[in-house]
C-alpha positions in Angstrom: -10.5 -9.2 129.9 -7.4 -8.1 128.9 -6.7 -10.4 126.5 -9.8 -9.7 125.1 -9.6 -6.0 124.9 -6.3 -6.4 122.9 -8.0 -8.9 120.7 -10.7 -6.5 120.0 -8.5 -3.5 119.3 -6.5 -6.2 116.6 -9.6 -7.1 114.6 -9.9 -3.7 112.7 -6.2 -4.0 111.2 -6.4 -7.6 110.7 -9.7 -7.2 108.6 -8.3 -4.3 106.6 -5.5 -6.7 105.5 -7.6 -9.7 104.6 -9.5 -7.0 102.6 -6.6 -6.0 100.7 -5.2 -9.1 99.7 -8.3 -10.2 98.6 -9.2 -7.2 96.0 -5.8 -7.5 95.2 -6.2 -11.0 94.4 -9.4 -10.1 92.6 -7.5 -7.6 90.6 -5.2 -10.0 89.7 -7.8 -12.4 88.5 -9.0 -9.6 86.2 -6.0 -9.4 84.8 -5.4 -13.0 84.1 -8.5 -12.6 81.9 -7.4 -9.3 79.7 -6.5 -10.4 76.0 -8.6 -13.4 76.5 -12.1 -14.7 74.9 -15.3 -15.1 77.1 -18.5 -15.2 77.1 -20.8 -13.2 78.4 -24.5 -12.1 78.5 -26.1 -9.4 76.6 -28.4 -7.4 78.7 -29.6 -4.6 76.8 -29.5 -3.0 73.4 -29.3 1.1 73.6 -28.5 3.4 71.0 -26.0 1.1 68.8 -24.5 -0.1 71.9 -24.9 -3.5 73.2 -24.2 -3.8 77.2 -22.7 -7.3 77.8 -22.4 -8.6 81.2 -19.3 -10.8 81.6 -19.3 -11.4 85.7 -17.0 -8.8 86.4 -17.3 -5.1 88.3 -19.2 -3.8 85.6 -20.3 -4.4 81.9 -18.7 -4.1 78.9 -20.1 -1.9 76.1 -19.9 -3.0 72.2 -20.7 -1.3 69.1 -24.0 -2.9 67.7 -22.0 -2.8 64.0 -19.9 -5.8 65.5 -22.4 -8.0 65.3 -23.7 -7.0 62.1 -23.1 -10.0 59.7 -22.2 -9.8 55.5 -26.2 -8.2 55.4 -25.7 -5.5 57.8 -28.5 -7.1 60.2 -27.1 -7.5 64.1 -28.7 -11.0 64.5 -28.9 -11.0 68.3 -30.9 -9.9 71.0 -31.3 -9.1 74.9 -30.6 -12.3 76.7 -28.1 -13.9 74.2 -25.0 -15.1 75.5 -22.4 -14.4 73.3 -18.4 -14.8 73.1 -16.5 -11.7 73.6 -12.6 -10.8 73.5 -11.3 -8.6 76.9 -9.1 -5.7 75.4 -8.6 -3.9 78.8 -9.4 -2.7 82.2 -10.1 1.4 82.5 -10.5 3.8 85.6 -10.8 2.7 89.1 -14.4 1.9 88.6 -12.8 -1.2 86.6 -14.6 -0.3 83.6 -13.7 -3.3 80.7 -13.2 -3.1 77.4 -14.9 -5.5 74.9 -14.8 -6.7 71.5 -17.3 -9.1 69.5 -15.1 -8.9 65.9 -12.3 -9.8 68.0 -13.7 -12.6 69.8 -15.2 -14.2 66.3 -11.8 -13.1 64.8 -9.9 -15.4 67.8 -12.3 -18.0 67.2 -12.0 -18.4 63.5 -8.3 -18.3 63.3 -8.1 -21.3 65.7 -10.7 -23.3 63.5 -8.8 -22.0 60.3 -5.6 -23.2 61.4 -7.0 -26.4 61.6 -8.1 -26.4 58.5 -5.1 -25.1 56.8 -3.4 -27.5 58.2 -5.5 -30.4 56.9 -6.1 -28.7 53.7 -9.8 -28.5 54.7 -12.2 -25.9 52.5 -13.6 -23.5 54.6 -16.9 -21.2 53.7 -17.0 -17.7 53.3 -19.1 -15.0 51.9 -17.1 -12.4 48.9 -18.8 -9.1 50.5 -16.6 -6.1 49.3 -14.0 -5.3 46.2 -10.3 -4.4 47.1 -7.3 -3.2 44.7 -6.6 -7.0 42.7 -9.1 -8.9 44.1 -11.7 -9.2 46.8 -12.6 -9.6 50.7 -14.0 -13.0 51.7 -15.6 -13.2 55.1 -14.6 -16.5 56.9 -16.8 -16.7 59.9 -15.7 -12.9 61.4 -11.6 -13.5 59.8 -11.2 -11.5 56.7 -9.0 -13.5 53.9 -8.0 -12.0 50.5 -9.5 -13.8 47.1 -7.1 -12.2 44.7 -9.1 -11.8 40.8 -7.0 -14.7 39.2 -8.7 -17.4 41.8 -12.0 -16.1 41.5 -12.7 -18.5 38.6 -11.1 -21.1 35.8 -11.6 -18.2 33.3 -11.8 -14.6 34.0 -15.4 -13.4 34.3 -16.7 -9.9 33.5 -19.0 -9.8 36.5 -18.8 -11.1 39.8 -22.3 -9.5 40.8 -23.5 -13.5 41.3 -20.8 -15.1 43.2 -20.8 -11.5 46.4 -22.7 -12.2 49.2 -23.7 -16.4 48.5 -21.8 -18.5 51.0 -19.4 -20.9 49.1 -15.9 -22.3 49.8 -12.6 -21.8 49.8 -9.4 -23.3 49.9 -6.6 -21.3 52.5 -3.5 -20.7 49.8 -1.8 -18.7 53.1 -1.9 -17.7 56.5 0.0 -15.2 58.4 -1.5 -14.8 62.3 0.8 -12.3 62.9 0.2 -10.2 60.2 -3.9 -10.8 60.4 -3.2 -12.2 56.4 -5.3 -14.9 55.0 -5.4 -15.7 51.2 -7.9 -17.9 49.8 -9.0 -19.4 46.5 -12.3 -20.5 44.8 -10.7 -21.4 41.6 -8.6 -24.3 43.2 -11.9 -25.5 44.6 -14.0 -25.7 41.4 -10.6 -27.0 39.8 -11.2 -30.1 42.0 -15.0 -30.5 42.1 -14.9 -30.1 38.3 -12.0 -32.7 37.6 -14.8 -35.0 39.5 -17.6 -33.9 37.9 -15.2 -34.1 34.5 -14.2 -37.7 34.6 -18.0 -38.7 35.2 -19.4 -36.3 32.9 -16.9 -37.2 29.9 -17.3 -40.8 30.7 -21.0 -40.9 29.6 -21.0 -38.0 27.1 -22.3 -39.1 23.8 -22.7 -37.2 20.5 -26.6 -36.3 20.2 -26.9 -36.4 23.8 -29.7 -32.9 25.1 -27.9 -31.5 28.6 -28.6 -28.7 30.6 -26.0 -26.4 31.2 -25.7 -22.7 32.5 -24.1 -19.6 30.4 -20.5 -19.0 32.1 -19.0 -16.4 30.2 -20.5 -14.7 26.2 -17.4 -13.8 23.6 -18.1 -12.5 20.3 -17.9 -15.9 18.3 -20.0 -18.0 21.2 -20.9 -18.8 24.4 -19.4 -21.0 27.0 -21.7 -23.1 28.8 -20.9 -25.1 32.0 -22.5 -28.9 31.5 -21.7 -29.7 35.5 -17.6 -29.6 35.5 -17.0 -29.5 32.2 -17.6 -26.3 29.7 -18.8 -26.8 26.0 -18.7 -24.1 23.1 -22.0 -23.0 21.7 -20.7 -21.4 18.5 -23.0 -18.3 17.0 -23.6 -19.9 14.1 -24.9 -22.9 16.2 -27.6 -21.2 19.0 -30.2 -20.4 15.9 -31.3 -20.8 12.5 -31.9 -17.5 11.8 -28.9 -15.2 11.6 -27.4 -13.5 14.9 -24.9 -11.1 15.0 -23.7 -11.5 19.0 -24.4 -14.2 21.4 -25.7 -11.6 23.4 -28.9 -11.0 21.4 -30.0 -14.6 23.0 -27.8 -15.3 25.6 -27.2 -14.2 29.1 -24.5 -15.1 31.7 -26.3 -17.1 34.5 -29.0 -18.3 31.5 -30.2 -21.9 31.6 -30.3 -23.3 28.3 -30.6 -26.7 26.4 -27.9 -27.8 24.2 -27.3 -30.7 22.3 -23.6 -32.2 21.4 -22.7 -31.8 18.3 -19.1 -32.5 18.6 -17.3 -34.5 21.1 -13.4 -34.7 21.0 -12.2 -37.7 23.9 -8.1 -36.4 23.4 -8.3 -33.2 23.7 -11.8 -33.5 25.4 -13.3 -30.4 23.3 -17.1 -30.6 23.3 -19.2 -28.4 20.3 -22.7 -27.5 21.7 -25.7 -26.3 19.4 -28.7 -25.2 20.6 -30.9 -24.8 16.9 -30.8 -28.3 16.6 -33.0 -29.0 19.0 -35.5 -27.3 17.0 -36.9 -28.2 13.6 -35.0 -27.1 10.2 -36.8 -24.4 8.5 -35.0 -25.6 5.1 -36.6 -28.6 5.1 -39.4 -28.2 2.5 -38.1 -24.2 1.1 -38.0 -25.6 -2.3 -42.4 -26.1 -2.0 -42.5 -23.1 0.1 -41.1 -20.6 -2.0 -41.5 -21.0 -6.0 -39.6 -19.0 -8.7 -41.0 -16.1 -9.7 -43.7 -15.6 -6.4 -43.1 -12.0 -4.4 -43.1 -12.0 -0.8 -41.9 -9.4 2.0 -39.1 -9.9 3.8 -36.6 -7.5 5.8 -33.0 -6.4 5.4 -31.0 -8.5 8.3 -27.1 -7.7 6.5 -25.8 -5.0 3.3 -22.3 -6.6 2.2 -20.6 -5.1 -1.3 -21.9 -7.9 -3.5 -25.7 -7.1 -2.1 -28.6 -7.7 0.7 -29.6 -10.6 2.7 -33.3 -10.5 2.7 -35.1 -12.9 5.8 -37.9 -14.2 4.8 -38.8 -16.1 8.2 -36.3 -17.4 10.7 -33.8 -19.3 10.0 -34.2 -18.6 5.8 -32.7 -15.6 4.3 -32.1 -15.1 0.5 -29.4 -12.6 -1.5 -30.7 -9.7 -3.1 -27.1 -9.5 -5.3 -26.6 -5.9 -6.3 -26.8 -6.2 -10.0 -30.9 -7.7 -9.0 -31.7 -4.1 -7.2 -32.4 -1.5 -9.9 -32.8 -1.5 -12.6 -30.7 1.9 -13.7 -28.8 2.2 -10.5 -25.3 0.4 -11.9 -22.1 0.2 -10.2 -23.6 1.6 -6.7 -23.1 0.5 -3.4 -26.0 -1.5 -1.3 -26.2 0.5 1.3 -27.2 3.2 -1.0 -30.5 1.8 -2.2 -31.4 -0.4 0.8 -31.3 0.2 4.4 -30.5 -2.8 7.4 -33.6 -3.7 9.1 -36.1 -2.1 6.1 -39.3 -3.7 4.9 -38.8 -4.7 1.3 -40.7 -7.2 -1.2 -38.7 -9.3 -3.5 -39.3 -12.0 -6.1 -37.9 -15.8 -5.4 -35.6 -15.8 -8.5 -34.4 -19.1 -7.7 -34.1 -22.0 -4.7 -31.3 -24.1 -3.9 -31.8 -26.1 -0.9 -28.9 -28.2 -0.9 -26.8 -25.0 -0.5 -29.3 -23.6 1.2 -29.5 -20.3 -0.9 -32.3 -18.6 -2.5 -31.8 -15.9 -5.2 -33.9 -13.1 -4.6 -35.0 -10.2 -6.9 -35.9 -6.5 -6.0 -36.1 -4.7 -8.9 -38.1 -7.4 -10.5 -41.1 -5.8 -8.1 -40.7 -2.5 -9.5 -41.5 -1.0 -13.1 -38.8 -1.3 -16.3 -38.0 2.3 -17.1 -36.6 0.6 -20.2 -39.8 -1.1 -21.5 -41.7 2.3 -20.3 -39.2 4.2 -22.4 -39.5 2.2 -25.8 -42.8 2.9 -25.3 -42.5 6.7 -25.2 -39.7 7.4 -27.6 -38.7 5.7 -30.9 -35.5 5.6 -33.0 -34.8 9.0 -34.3 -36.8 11.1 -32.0 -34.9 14.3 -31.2 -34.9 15.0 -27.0 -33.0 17.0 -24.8 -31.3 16.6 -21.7 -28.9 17.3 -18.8 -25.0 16.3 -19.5 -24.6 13.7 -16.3 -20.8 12.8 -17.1 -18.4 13.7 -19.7 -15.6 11.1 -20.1 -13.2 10.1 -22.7 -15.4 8.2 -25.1 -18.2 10.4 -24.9 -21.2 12.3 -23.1 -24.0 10.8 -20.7 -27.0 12.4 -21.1 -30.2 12.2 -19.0 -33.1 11.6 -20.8 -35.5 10.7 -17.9 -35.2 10.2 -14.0 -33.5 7.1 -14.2 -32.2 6.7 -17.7 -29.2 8.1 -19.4 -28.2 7.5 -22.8 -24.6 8.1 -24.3 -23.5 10.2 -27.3 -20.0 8.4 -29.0 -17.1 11.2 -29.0 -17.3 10.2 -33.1 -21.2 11.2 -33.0 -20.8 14.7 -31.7 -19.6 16.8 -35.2 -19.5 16.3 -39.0 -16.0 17.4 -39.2 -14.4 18.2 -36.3 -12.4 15.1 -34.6 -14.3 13.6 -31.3 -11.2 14.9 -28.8 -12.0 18.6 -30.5 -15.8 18.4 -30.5 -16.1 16.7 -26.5 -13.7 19.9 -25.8 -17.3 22.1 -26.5 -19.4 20.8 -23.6 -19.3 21.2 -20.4 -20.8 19.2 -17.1 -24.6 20.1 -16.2 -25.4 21.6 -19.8 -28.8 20.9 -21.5 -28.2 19.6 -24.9 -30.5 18.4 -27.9 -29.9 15.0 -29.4 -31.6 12.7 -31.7 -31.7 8.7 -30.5 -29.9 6.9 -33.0 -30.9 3.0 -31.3 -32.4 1.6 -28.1 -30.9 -2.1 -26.8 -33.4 -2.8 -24.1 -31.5 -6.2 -23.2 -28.0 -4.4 -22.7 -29.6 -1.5 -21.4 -28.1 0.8 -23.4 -29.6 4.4 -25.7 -27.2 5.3 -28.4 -27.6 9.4 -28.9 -26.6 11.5 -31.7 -25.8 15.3 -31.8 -24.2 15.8 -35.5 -27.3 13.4 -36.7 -29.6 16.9 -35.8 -27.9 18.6 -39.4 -27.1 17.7 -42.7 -23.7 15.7 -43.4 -21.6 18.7 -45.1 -19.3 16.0 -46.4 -21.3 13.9 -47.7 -23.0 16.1 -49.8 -19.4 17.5 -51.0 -18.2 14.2 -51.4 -21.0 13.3 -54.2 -20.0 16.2 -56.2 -15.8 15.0 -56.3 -14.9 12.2 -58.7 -11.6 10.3 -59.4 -9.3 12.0 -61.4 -10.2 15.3 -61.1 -7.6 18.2 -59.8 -8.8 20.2 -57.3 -8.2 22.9 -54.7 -7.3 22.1 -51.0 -6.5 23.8 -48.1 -3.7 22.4 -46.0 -5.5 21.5 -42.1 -2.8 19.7 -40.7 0.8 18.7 -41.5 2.2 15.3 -39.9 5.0 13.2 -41.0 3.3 11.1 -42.7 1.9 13.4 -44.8 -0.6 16.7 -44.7 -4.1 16.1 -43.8 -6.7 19.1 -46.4 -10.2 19.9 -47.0 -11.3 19.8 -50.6 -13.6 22.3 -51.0 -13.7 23.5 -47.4 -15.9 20.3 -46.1 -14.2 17.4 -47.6 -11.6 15.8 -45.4 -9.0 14.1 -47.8 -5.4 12.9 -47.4 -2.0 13.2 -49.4 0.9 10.8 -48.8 4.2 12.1 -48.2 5.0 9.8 -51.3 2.3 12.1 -53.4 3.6 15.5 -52.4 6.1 15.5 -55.4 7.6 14.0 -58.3 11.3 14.5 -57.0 12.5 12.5 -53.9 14.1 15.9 -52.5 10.7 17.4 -52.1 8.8 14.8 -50.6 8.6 16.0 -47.1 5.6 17.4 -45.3 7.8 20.5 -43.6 7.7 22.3 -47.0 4.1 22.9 -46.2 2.1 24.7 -43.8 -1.5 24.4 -42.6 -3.8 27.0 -43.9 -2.1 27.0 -47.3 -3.8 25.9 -50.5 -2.3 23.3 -53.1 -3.7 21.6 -56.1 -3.7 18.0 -56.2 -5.7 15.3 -58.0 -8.6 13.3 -56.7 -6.6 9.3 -56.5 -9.5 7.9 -54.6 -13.2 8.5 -53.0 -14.2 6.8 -49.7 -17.6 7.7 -49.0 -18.0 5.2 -46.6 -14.9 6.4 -44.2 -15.9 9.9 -45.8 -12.2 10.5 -47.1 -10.7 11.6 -50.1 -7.3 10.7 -51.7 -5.2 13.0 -53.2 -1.9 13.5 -54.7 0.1 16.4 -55.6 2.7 14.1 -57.7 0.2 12.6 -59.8 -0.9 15.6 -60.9 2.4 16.8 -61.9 2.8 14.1 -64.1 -0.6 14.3 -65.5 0.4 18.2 -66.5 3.6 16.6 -68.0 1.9 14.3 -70.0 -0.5 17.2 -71.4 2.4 19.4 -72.3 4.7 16.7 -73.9 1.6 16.0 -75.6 1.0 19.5 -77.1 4.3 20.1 -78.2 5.0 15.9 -80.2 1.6 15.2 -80.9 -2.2 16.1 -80.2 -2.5 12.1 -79.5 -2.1 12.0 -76.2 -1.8 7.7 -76.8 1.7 8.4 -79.3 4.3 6.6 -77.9 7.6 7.8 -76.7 9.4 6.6 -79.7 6.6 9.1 -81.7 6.9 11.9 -79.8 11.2 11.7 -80.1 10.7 11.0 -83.7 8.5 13.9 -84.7 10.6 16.0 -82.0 13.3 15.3 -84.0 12.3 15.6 -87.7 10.8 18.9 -86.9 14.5 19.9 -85.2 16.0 18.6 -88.9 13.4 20.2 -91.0 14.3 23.9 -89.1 18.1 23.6 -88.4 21.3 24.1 -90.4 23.9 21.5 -90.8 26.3 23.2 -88.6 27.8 21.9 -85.3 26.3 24.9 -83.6 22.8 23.4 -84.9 24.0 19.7 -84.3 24.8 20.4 -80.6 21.7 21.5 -80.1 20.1 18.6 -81.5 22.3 16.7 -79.0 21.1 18.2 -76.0 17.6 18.6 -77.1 17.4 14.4 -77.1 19.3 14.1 -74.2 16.2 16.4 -72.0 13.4 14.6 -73.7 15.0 10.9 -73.1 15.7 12.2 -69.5 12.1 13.8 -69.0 10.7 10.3 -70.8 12.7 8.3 -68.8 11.3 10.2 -65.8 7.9 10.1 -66.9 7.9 6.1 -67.6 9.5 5.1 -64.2 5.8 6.8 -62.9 3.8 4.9 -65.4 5.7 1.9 -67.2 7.4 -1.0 -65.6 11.3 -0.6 -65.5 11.8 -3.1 -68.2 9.9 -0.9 -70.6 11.6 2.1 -70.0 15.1 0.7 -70.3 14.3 -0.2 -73.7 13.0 2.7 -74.9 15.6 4.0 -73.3 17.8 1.7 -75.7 15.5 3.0 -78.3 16.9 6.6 -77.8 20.5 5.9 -77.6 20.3 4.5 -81.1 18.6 6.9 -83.1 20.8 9.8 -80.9 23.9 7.9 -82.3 22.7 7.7 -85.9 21.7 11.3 -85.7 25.3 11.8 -84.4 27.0 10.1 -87.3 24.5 11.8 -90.0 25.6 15.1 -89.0 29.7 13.8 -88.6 29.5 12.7 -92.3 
């Protein structure tokens, strides 16, 4: 009994210690499992929280967003068993603390390590956009896809590729760090060198593919043929004309395209998509005949003119010089308008250089034709002074026709520089039309030919010969410009302003003064007058001489020195006093002969009457000596 009282009184202690080392043991067990992955059983979904029972005290509690895949949807439900990671142990209660993106994130890095280290692609989803690049989602481990191994060429948007499972090729992994770096570009790089050598093997000139739009620039589109891109130039995706890929294309579009081009060394493929469709050239010559109107609109305004389409594919050119029929020297763009509705006439076809020649103003009125028949050849008008330039004044006769009154047209008298000097920009003028050139386009106007020519009437009423009265307009160095009789222009040389060399020079005179001169010449046609002061000198010369040898003014010179000297002889006495004077009265008339015939006789004849005198003034000399 005693022995079995003592055993009794041991059993309380000796369960209390089997107690202990068992929870303790059972703590330790816990322990063991912290930082690890297990699985566990979800058994209930509450309030965003997911209660997952993992065989231990009590359950662990995860954030519903954990299991939330690249959608945002949870995808699992009360009942599922599911993997989770043990983060820790809380409070005496032994409370645990789980994690689902840890437990994926454990479980991918062990499967991507394998893969790295094969140089296996892995799949992942692009769901978010970071600083240089983007987020992949690898099965719960986040990698980096930095921009430059998103594609082979940079692409403007990368709406298509986020949230479509694809793969990926690991570049780097650091577990430590949590850093993974992927690429898609290395992957395509591969398939398409595949899909190349195939593709390129079997590509033909001719040959219709299907291909997808990758990326639109300004001069074309590239389209992916299956591992291989071609160019589909602008000029190439439709007959009619385009002005930006963009117009047609879209990036993603399926399209046809036929190969136009195919280089094997350098492997460069030219695409074309309007060939596949029939030539709207073929048969433009029948279609459109010269001289036949038609509508068309205003597709592109250039500085030489318009390009008119008349269906798709076929435009013509409206060249400037074909769109008005006044308008000249003006832009395009100021008489037609991209995109307006116009009608034209076919002016002529060239199919071979696919060209037509088009016509606008051809389908509107000639003001020209309308104004020969409204106004005739000296028909006096007014008008509005459009332009005044150097050669003369534009004046508007009607909406859309000026004509042009020559600088030489606008006065009688007056020089053109004076007379365009009067007018001034915007003035209404009258004016008579002097001729109409309908071909050349061109009204010649008069303003002068609205009065009488005041020289021409003055002009009839001056003849050769005759000395008249001028008045001195302008003084150059070539002579002095006059008017004879206040309307008559007229001229004297610097050669004709006097009989002695010394007083030849224009700078004796002054404008506004009055000489006498006689008429050498008459131009009616230039309406000039020719004067000279000289000849008139020695005309008065003549006359006198005349009156005091001889009332024939045809005597010679030997006459008029012979009857000069008998009446000296018949008046004088024999004395030296009277002999001197005889002397010098030869000497002034041979000098003033000699004078007169180097004006009016060749030299020869002079010099011999010159001879002529010298004798008879000798053998006067030796009558008086004896």
């Amino acid at each position: 009994m005693a022995n079995l009282d003592t055993q009794n009184e041991q059993t309380p202690e000796l369960l209390t210690e089997n107690f202990a080392e068992l929870l303790e043991e059972s703590f330790k067990g816990e322990e063991r499992l912290q930082g690890r992955v297990i699985s566990g059983k979800i058994i209930s979904i509450e309030n965003d929280i997911v209660l997952i029972d993992v065989g231990l005290k009590s359950e662990g509690a995860v954030s519903v967003k954990e299991f939330n895949d690249h959608t945002g949807e949870a995808g699992v439900a009360v009942g599922d068993s599911i993997d989770v990671f043990v983060e820790r142990f809380e409070g005496r209660d032994g409370s645990v603390m789980l994690s689902r993106d840890k437990a994926r994130r454990e479980e991918s890095w062990t499967v991507l390590e394998k893969a790295f280290e094969s140089e296996e692609r892995v799949n992942g989803v692009i769901f978010g956009r970071v600083k240089g690049g983007f987020t992949v989602d690898l099965s719960g481990a986040v990698a980096f896809l930095p921009g430059s191994q998103v594609d082979i060429r940079p692409i403007r948007d990368v709406g298509p590729l986020m949230g479509n499972p694809q793969p990926f090729q690991i570049l780097k992994m650091d577990r430590a760090r949590g850093n993974i770096v992927v690429s898609r570009r290395a992957v395509l790089e591969e398939t398409r060198a595949e899909e190349r050598t195939e593709l390129i093997s079997n590509l033909n000139e001719g040959q219709v593919l299907e291909g997808v739009v990758k990326n639109i620039t300004d001069y074309g589109a590239f389209v992916d043929l299956g591992g291989v891109d071609g160019l589909l130039h602008v000029t190439d995706i439709a007959w009619k004309r385009i002005n930006h890929p963009s117009e047609v294309l879209q990036i993603g579009q399926t399209v046809s395209v036929q190969v136009i081009r195919f280089n094997p060394e350098n492997q460069r493929i030219s695409l074309g998509m309007k060939q596949l469709e029939a030539d709207p050239w073929e048969g433009a010559e029948a279609k459109y005949q010269l001289e036949s109107k038609l509508n068309g609109r205003v597709t592109n305004i250039t500085d030489y003119g318009a390009f008119v389409e008349l269906e798709a594919g076929i435009e013509g050119l409206v060249h400037v010089s074909e769109m008005s029929w006044t308008k000249k020297n003006v832009h395009p763009g100021k008489i037609v308008s991209t995109s307006q509705e116009l009608e034209v006439m076919v002016l002529e076809v060239d199919p071979s250089k696919r060209r037509i020649s088009l016509g606008l103003k051809q389908c509107m009125s000639n003001p020209w034709i309308e104004f020969t028949e409204n106004y005739k050849v000296g028909n006096e008008v007014e008008g509005e002074i459009k332009n005044i330039t150097e050669f003369g004044l534009f004046v508007g006769l009607t909406e859309d026709i000026d004509g042009m009154v020559h600088m030489s047209d606008l006065d009688w008298v007056k020089s053109g520089e004076e007379s365009i000097a009067d007018y001034t920009k915007s003035d209404n003028i009258k004016v008579k039309i002097l001729d109409i050139d309908v071909d050349k386009e061109r009204i010649s106007l008069g303003v002068k030919q609205l009065t009488e020519d005041p020289v021409s009437n003055g002009i009839d009423k001056i003849k050769k010969g005759d000395i008249v009265t001028c008045k001195i307009s302008t003084v150059t160095d070539n002579g002095i410009e006059v008017l004879v009789n206040e309307d008559v222009p007229g001229f004297i040389r610097r050669a004709d302003l006097s009989r002695d060399r010394s007083e030849q020079r224009p700078d004796r005179f002054a404008a506004g003064e009055l000489v006498d001169a006689l008429v050498n010449s008459v131009d009616k046609s230039n309406r000039k007058v020719g004067l000279s002061i000289k000849a008139k000198e020695v005309q008065e010369e003549k006359i006198a001489m005349a009156e005091f040898g001889s009332s024939d003014s045809g005597a010679s010179l030997g006459d008029i020195l012979g009857a000069a000297l008998r009446e000296r002889e018949d008046t004088s006495t024999n004395s030296e006093e009277a002999s001197e004077d005889k002397n010098d009265l030869s000497e002034s008339i041979v000098v003033e002969a000699q004078s007169d015939a180097a004006d009016d006789a060749p030299t020869k004849d002079v010099k011999k009457k010159s001879k002529k005198v010298s004798k008879k003034k000798d053998t006067s000399n030796a009558d008086d000596n004896v």
